[in-house]
C-alpha positions in Angstrom: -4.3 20.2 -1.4 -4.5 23.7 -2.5 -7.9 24.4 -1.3 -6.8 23.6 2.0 -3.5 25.1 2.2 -5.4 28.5 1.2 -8.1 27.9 4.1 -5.4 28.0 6.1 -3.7 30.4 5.1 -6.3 33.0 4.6 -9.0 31.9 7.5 -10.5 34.5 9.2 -10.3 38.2 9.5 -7.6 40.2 11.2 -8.3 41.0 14.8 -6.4 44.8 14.6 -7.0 47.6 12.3 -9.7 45.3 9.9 -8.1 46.8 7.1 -9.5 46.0 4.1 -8.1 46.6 0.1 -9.8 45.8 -2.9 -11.2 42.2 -1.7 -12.7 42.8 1.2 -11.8 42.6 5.2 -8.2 41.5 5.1 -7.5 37.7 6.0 -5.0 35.9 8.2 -3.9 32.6 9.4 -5.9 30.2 11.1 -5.0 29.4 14.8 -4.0 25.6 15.5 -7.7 24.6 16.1 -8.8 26.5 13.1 -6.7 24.7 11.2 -7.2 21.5 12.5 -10.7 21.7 12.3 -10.6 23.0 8.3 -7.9 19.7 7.9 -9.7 17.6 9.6 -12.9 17.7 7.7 -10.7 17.7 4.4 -9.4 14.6 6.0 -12.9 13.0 6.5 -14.1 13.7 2.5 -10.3 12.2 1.5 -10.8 9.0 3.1 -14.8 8.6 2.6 -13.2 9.2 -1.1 -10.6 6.5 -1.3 -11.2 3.9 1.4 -15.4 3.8 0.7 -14.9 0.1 0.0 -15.0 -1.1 3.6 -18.2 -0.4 3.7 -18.7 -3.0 1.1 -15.8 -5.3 2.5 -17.6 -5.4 5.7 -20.7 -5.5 5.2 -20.5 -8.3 2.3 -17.8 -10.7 3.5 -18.0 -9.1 7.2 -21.7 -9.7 8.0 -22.2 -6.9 9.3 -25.7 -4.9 8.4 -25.9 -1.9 6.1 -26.0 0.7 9.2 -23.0 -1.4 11.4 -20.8 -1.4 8.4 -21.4 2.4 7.3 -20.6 3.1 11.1 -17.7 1.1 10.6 -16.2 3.1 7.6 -17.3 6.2 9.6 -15.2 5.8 12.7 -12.3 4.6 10.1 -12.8 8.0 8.9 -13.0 10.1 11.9 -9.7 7.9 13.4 -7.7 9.1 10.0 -8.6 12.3 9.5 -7.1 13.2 12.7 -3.4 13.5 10.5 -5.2 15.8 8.0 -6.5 17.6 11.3 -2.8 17.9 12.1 -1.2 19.0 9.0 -4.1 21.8 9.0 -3.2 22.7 12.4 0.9 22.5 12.3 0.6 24.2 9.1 -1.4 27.6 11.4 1.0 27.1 13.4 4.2 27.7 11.2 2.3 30.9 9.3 3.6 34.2 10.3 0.7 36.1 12.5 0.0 39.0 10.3 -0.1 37.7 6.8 -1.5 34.7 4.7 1.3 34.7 2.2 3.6 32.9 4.8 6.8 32.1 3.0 7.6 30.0 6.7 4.4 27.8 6.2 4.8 27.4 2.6 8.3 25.9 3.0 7.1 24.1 5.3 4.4 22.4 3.9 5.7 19.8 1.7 7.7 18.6 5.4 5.3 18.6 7.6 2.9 16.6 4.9 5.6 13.5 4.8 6.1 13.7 8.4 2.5 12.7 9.1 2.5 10.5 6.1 5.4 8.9 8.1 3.6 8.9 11.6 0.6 7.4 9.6 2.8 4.3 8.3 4.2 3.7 11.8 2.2 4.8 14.1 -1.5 4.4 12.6 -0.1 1.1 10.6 -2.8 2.3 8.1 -0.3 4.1 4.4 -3.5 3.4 2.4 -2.9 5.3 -0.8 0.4 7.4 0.4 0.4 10.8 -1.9 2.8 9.6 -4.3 1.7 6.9 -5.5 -0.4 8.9 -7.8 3.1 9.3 -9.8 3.8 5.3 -10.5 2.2 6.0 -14.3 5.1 8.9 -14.5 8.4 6.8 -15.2 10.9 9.2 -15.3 9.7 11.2 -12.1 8.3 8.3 -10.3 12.6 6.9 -10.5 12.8 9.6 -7.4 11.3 6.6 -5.5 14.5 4.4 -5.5 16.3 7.5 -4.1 13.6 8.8 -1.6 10.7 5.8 -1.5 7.1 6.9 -2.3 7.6 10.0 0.5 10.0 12.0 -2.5 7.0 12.1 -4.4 4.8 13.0 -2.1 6.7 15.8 -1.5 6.9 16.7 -5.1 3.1 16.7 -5.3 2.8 18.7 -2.2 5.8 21.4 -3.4 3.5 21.9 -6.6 0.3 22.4 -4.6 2.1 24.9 -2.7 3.9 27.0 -5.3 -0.3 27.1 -6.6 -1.3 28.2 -3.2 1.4 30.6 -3.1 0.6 32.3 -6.4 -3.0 32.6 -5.3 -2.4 34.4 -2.2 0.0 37.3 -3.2 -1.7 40.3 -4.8 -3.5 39.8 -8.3 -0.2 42.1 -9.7 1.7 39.5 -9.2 -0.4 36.6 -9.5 -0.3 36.0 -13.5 3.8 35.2 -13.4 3.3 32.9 -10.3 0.7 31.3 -11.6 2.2 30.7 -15.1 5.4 29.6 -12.9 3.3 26.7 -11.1 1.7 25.8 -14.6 5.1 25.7 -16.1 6.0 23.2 -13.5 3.2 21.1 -13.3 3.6 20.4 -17.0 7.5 19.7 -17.2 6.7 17.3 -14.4 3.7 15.6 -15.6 5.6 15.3 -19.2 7.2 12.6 -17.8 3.6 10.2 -18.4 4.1 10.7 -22.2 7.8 9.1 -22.0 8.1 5.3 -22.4 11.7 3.6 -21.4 12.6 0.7 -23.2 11.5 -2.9 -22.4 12.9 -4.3 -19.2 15.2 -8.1 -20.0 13.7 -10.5 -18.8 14.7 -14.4 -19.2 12.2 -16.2 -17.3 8.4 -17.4 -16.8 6.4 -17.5 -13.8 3.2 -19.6 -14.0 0.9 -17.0 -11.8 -2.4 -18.9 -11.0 -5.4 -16.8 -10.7 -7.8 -19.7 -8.4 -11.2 -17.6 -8.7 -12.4 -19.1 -5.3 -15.5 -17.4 -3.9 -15.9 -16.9 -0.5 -17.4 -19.9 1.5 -18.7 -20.4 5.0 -16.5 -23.7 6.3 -19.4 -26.2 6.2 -19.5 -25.8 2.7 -15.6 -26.9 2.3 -16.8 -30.8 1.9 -14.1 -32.9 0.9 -15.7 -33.8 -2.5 -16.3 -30.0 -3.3 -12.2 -29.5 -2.0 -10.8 -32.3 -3.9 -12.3 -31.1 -7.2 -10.9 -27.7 -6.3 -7.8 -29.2 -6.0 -8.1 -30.9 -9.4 -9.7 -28.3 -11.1 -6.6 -25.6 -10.3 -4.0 -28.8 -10.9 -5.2 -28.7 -14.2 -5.2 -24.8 -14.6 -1.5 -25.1 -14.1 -0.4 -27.8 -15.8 -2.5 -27.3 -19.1 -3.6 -23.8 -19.7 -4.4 -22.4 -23.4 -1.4 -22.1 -25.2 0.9 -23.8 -22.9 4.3 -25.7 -23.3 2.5 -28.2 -24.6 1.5 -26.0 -27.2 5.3 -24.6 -27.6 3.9 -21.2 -27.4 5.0 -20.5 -23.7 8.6 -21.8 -21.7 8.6 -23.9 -19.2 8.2 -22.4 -15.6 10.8 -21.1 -13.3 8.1 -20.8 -10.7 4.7 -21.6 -10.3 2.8 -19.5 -7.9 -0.9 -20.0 -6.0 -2.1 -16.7 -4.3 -3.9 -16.3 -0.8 -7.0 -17.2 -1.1 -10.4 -18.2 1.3 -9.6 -21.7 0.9 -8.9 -24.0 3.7 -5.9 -24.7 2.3 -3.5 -25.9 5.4 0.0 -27.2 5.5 -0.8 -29.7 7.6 -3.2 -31.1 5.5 -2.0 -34.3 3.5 -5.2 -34.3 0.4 -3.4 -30.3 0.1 0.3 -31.8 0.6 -0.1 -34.0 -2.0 -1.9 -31.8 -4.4 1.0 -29.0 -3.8 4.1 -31.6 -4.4 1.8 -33.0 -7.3 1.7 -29.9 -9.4 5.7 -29.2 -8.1 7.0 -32.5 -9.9 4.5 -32.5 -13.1 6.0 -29.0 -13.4 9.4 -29.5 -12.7 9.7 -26.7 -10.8 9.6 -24.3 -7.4 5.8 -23.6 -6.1 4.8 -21.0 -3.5 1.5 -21.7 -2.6 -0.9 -19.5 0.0 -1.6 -21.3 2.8 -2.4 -21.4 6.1 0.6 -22.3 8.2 0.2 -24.6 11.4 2.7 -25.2 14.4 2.0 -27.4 16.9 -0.8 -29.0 15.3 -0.5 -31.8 18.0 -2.6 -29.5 20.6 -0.9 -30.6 23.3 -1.8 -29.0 26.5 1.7 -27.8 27.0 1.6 -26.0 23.4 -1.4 -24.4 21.9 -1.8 -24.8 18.0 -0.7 -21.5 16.2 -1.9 -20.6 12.7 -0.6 -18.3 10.1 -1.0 -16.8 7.3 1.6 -18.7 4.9 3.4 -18.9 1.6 4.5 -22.2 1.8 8.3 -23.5 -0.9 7.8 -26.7 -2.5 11.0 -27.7 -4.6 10.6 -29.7 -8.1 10.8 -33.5 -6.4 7.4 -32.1 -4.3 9.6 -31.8 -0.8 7.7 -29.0 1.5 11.2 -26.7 2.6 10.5 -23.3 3.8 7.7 -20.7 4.4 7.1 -17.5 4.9 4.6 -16.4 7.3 3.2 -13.2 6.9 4.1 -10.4 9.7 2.0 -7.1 9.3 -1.3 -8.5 10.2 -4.4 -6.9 9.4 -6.0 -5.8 12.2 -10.2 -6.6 12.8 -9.3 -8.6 10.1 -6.7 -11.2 11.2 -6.4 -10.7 14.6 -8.3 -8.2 17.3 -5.5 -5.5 18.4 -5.6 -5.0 22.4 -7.9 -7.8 23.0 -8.8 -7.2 26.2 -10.2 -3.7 25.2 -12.2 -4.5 21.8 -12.9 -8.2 22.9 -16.2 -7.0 21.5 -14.9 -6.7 18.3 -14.4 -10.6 17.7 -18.3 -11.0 17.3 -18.4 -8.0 14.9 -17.4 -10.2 11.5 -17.6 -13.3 10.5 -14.2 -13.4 9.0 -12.4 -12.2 12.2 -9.4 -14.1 12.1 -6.8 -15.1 15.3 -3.5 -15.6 13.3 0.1 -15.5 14.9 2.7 -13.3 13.5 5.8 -14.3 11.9 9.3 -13.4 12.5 11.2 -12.9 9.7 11.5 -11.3 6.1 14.1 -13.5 4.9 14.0 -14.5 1.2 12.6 -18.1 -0.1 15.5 -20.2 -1.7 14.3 -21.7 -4.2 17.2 -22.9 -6.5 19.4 -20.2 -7.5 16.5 -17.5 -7.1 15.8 -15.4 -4.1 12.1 -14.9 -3.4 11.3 -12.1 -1.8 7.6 -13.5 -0.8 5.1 -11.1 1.1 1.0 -11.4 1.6 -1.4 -8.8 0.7 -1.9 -5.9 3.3 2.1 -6.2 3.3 2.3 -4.3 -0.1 1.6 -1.5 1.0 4.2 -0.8 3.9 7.3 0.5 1.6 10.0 0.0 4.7 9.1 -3.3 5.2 8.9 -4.7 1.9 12.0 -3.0 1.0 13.4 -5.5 4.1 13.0 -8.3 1.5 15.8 -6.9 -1.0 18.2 -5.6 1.8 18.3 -9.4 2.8 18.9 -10.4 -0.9 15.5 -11.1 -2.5 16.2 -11.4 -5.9 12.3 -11.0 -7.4 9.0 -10.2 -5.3 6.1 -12.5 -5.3 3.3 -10.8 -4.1 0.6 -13.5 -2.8 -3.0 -11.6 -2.4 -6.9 -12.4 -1.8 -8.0 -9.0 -3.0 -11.6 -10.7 -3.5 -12.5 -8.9 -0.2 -12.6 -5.4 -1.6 -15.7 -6.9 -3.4 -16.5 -4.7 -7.1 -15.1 -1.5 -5.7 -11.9 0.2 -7.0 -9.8 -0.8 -4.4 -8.6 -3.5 -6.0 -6.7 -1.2 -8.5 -5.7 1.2 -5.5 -4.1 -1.9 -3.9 -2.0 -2.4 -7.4 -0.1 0.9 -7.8 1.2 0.8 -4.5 2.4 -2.9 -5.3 3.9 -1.3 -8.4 5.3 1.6 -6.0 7.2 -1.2 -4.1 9.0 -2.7 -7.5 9.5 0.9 -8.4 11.5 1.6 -5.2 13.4 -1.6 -4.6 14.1 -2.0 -8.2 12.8 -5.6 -9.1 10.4 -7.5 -10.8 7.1 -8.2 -8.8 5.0 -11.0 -9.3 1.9 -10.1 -8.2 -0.2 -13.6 -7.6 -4.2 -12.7 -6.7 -7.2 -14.9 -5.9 -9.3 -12.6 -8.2 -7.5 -10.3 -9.7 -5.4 -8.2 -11.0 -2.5 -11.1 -11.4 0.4 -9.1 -13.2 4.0 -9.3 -13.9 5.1 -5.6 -12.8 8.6 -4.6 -13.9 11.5 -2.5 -12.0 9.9 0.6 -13.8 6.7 -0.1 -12.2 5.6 -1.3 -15.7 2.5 -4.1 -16.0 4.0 -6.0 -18.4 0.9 -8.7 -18.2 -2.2 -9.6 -16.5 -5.0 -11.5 -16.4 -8.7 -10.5 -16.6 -10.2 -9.8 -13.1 -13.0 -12.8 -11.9 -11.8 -15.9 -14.4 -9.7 -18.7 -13.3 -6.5 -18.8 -15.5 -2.9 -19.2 -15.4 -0.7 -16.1 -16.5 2.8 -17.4 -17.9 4.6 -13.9 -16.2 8.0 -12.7 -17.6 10.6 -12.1 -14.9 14.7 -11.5 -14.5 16.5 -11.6 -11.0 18.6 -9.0 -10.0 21.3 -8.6 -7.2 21.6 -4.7 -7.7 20.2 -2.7 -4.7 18.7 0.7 -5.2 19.8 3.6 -2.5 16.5 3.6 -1.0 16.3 -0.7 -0.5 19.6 0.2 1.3 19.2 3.0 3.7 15.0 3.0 4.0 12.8 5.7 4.9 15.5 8.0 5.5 13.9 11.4 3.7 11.0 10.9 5.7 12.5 11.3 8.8 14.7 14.0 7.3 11.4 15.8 6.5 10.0 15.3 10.0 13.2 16.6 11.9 13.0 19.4 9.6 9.4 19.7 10.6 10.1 19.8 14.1 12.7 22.0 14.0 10.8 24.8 11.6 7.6 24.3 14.6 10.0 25.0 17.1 11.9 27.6 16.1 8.4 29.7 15.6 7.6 28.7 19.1 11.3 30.5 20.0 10.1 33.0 18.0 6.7 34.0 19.2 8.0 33.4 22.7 10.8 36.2 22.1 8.1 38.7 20.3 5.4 38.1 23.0 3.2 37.1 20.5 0.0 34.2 21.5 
């Protein structure tokens, strides 16, 4: 970010005097559409960096061609960027007129970034790889997050970039104490990566399946090829290497199947069975991913709805609650505004048409508290938080991150799981089709995982915990904090140029 802050800073030459010094034609601010301009394209090579995998995503599992799904990623691209393009912009605006070491627009900085990484989580819907989560490796600063959420760190990063900025910008007499300042800083901070706290307790096991299912078109779900399935991750469970059999692992608390590409439906009796099966053989609470069904009669009064489902089997194999998942992805599980991109149905082949759930209540399954969410979910820090406030004890974490293909996306989608333990202060059981499957600690910690691409069963430490951090309690509220400041910085420059006649 401190290329960009200077850009803005220090974007084109002075329209009076042209007074130069020893560098040349003196530089001032950029004007808003400078600055959004000079953001925006830092916005485009920011999101072409981190988000390149739906090109793969859509043009493997997606069907689209090469040149669709690079179009695809491009508009993405161009449709994000825009809140870079506004942070450049905002950030002209705040500068004082007549010089680019603008202690206003410095200050402001670290503000006006959270506020749009705000807007982007609930406006856009799209918090992809929030700033701070580039701090869940730093235990003792990362800690902020139960205080602040993931925006606190964001803000730290962005205060560092700016204190560099700063020190760049005033006159080169100055410029060696700033700069060893910033340094100073940066490393004090970033010490915090070379301290480990001690093990979190734990006192139970998770059995966290990993299924391994590829991706399959529906004709080639035959029943023989889905019974053996069935069998095949019934046995997985039961009798993995080294399991109680063996004496080497405890019996199961929990036993957990991800979200996967299977046909796997709740109103399905061969998967009923199968589910209760494994439940009473195990003598314990399942959530399984599944896909949910309500009115499966299809009578003409009620249409059939389908979700996206974790389903609570108890130890005697009963079926007793579900959660259905809420945050849906959009182009991906349902078409947003359907009458304007009806076109976009007949873009994928995986287009799904799910209904939303209601609720993020806890499952109750015995005397634990599951705080159960699906995939895309993890990465909305408000609303997983929503699973604590109500009393969630642990999260489970059900995921099909198999559609992110052999890119690093999978790993991306992992710290900001970690983020949301970090935050909330619980254990996360993070349950995938392909990988990673990890027990994640309250410190963010993996504590274990399984090998990406294998079918296995990960026996998962985990602890419950009633204890609710500041932040599971009272939500995004430094974010807003950080946008009314914003606002009220913006306007009060407005006042100000207003007052001193200035454009």
């Amino acid at each position: 970010m401190v290329p960009l802050v200077i850009a803005v800073l220090h974007a084109r030459p002075a329209e009076t005097l042209q007074l130069s010094d020893s560098s040349g034609v003196r530089l001032i601010p950029a004007n808003f559409g400078q600055g959004f301009l000079l953001g925006y394209v830092a916005g485009l090579i920011w999101y072409a960096g981190t988000c390149y995998w739906i090109f793969d995503t859509m043009h493997q599992y997606g069907g689209l061609n090469r040149p669709a799904a690079l179009g695809v990623l491009f508009l993405f691209c161009l449709y994000l960027a825009i809140y870079h393009g506004l942070f450049g912009g905002l950030l002209a605006l705040a500068a004082d007129r007549g010089s680019p070491l603008s202690r206003r627009a410095l200050v402001s900085a670290p503000f006006l970034w959270v506020a749009l990484e705000l807007a982007r989580t609930r406006v856009t819907g799209f918090p992809w790889q929030l700033l701070g989560t580039a701090q869940v490796d730093n235990i003792p600063l990362a800690r902020i997050a139960s205080i602040t959420g993931v925006y606190g760190l964001s803000f730290e990063i962005m205060l560092v970039n700016t204190a560099f900025a700063a020190a760049l910008l005033v006159r080169k007499e100055k410029r060696t104490a700033l700069l060893a300042a910033a340094i100073g800083a940066t490393v004090a901070l970033q010490a915090g990566r070379l301290v480990s706290a001690p093990p979190a307790p734990s006192d139970r096991v998770a059995y966290l399946v990993q299924q391994n299912i590829p991706v399959l078109e529906n004709s080639e779900w035959t029943k023989e090829y889905f019974q053996t399935t069935l069998r095949q991750l019934e046995e997985t469970t039961l009798n993995p290497p080294g399991g109680p059999k063996s004496g080497a692992v405890a019996a199961p608390k929990l036993v957990v199947w991800p979200e996967s590409p299977a046909p796997f439906y709740t109103s399905d009796p061969l998967f009923r069975d199968a589910i209760s099966d494994v439940a009473r053989k195990a003598k314990s609470w399942v959530v399984t991913g599944s896909l949910g069904i309500r009115n499966a009669s299809q009578s003409p009064a009620q249409a059939t709805e389908v979700y996206n489902s974790a389903a609570l089997v108890s130890p005697d194999g009963t079926w007793t609650e579900r959660y259905d998942k809420i945050h849906l992805v959009p182009f991906g599980e349902f078409v947003p505004f359907r009458s304007l991109f009806s076109f976009a149905a007949g873009l994928t082949q995986q287009v799904g048409d799910f209904n939303r759930g209601t609720s993020r209540l806890p499952l109750r399954a015995g005397d634990q508290k599951l705080g159960t969410f699906i995939c895309y979910e993890s990465v909305f820090p408000d609303e997983v938080r929503q699973f604590a406030r109500n009393g969630a004890q642990v999260l489970v974490n059900l995921s099909n991150d198999g559609w992110y293909g052999d890119s690093g996306a999978y790993a991306q989608h992992l710290n900001q799981s970690r983020m949301r333990a970090i935050e909330t202060g619980r254990w996360l059981l993070l349950d995938t089709n392909t990988g990673v499957t990890a027990s994640v600690d309250p410190y963010g910690r993996v504590v274990t995982s399984l090998p990406r691409k294998v079918r296995s069963m990960l026996p998962a430490p985990y602890a419950l915990t009633d204890v609710t951090t500041f932040y599971t309690r009272h939500g995004d509220w430094f974010a807003y904090v950080c946008a009314i400041i914003s606002l009220m910085a913006l306007l009060m420059r407005f006042l100000n140029r207003v007052k001193t006649g200035q454009e």
